[in-house]
C-alpha positions as CSV (number, residue, x, y, z in Angstrom):
1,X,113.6,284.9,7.1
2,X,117.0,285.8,7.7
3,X,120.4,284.0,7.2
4,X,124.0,284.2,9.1
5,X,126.9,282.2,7.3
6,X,129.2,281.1,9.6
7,X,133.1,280.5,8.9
8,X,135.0,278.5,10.9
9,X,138.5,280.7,11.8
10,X,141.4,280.0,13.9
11,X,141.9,283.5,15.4
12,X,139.0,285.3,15.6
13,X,140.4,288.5,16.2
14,X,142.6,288.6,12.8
15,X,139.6,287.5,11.2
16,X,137.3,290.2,12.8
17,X,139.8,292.9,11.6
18,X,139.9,291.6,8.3
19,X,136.3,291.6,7.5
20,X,135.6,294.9,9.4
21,X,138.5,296.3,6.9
22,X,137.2,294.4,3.8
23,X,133.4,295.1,4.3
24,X,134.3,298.6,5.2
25,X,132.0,298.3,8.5
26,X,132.0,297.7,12.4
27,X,130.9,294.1,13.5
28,X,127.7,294.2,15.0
29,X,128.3,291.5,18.0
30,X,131.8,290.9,18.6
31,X,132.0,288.7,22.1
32,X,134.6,285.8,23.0
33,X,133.1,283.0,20.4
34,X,131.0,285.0,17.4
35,X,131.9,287.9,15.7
36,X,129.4,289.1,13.6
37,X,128.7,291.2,10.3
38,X,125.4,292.8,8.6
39,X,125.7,291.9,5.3
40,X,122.3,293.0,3.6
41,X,118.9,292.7,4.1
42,X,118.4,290.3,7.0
43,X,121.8,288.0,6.1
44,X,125.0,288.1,8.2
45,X,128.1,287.0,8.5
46,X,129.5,285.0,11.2
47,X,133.2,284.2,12.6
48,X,133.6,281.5,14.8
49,X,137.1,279.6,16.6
50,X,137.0,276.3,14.7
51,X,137.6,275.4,18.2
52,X,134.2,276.9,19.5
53,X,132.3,274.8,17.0
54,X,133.6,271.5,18.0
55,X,133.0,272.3,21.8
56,X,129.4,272.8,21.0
57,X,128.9,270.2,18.5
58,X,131.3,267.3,20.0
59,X,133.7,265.2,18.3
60,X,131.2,263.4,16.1
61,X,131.9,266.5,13.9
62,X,135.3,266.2,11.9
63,X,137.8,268.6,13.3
64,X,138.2,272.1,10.9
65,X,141.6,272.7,12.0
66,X,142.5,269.7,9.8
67,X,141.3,271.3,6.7
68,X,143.7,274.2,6.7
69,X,144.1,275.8,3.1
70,X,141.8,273.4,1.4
71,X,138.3,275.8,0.2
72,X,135.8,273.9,0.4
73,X,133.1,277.3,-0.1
74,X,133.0,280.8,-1.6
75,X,131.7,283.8,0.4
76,X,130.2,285.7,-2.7
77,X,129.3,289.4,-1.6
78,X,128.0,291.7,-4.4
79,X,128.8,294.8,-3.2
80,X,128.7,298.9,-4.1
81,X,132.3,298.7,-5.1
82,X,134.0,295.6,-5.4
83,X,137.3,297.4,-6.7
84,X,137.7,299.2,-3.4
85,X,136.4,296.0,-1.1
86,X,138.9,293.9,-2.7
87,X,142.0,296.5,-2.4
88,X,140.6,296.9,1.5
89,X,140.6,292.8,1.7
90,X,144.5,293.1,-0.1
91,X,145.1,295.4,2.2
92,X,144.2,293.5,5.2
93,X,146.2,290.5,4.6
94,X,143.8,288.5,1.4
95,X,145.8,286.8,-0.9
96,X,144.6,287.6,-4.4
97,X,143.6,285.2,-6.3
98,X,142.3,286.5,-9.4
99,X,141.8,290.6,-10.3
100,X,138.2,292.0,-11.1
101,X,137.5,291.2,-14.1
102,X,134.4,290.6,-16.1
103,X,133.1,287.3,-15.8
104,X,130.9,284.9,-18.3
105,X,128.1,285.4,-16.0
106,X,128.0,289.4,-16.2
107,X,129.4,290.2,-13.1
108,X,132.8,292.0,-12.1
109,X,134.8,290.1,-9.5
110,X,138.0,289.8,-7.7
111,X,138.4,287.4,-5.7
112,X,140.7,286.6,-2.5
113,X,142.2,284.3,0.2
114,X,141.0,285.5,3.8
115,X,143.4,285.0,6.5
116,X,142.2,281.2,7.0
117,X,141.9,280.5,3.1
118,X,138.2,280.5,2.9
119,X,137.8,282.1,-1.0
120,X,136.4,285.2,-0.9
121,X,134.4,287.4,-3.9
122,X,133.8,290.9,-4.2
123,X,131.3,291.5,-6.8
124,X,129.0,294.2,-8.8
125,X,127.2,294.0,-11.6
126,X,129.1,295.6,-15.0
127,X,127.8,298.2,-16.7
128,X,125.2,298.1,-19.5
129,X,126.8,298.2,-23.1
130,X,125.2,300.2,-25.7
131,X,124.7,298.5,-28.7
132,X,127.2,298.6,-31.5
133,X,126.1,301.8,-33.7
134,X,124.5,300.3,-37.8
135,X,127.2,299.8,-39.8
């Protein structure tokens, strides 16, 4: 089994540049329509024009342009290095919306606006603590 996630992006080619920065790596199919990212193991990342998937879907389904700025999902990548992703994803145009930081759950994460406001995490697991020396 394999899985691509696809986002929905108004420029594709601002989008493409941003994820090649953030991720660090080339796309592996970039043609008019789909751009596309090897995440890890058999899962990838897709970018598509918002206006691509309501050609091939027809106006039954709700219009993406409309929901501009309003998340509705979180791309959640653990990753070698979330520190350096998430500077790379800054760099590329994110908007940070929180530093990494150790969360309840265990992991580090920053996380990020992309360029069309789709949230965006950059994690890694933290380091194991030693226990607290006997008093």
């Amino acid at each position: 089994m394999n899985a691509i996630f696809i986002l929905f992006v108004r420029d594709q080619e601002r989008s493409a540049i941003f994820y090649a920065s953030a991720l660090g790596s080339a796309p592996v199919l970039d043609v008019p329509g789909m751009t596309e990212f090897s995440l890890f193991g058999s899962a990838g990342l897709g970018l598509m024009p918002e206006t691509g998937i309501r050609r091939l879907l027809g106006p039954g389904l709700p219009d993406p342009a409309t929901a501009h700025g309003t998340p509705r999902s979180e791309l959640y990548l653990v990753v070698d290095d979330p520190a350096i992703c998430h500077a790379r994803a800054l760099a590329a145009g994110g908007k940070e919306l929180s530093p990494l930081t150790e969360r309840p759950w265990g992991d580090l994460a920053a996380y990020c606006l992309d360029p069309d406001g789709h949230i965006v995490a950059f994690a890694g697991k933290r380091p194991l603590r030693s226990p607290a020396p006997p008093e």
